[in-house]
N, C-alpha and C positions, 0 to 999 in steps of 0.2 A: 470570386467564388470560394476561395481558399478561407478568405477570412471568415467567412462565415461559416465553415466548417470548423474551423478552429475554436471560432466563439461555439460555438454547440457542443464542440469538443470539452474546452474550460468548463461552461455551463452544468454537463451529464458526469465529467468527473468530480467535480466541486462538490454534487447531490451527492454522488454516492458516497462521497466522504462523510459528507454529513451524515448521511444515513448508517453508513457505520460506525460514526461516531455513537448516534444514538444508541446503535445495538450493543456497543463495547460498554456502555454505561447502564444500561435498563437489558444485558441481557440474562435470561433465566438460569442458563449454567455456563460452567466453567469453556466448554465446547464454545458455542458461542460469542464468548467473549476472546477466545483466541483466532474463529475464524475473520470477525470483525478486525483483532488487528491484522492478520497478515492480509486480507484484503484492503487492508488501508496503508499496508506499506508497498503493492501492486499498483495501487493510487495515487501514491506520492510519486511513484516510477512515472507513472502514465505523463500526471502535470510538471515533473522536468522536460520529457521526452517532448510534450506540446509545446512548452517554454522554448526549448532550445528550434523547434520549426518555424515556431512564430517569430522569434527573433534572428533567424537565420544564420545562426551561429552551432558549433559542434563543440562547444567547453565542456557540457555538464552531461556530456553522454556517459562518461566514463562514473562521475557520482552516481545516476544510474544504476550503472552495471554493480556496484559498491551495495547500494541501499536495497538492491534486488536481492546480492546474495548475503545480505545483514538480515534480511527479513526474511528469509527463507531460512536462515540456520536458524533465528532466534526463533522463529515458530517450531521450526524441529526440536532445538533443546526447549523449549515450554513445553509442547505436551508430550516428551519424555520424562518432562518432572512431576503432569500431571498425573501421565500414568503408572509411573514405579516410585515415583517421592524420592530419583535419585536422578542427575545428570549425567556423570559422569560411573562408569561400570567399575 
């Protein structure tokens, strides 16, 4: 029963990658296209986090915890550069 929660699980995060793929590519503004990536660097979290259940193994919790807080600073410095055209003060 597990496995097929996990394959649904792969399945529903795969799409929404896609789909933010799509939006980072065809989106209308600058907004958009930054919310596309940090929800696709939330994404990437999710299918290690599934990788590592389905495999039964605990290595890649820690890249995780890494690509979580990579993608949450680089969203913060992007749109601080979007909105003042400066990153650092």
């Amino acid at each position: 029963m597990i496995l097929y929660a996990l394959y649904f699980g792969f399945a529903s995060v795969a799409l929404s990658q896609l789909l933010c793929l799509w939006r980072l590519v065809t989106g209308p503004s600058v907004g958009d296209r930054v919310l596309a990536l940090d929800t696709m660097s939330i994404n990437s979290v999710a299918l290690i986090v599934l990788l590592n259940i389905w495999g039964g193994t605990q290595i890649y919790f820690e890249a995780a915890l890494i690509i979580a807080m990579l993608g949450f600073v680089s969203t913060v410095a992007y749109c601080r550069f979007v909105l003042r055209r400066d990153i650092i003060e």
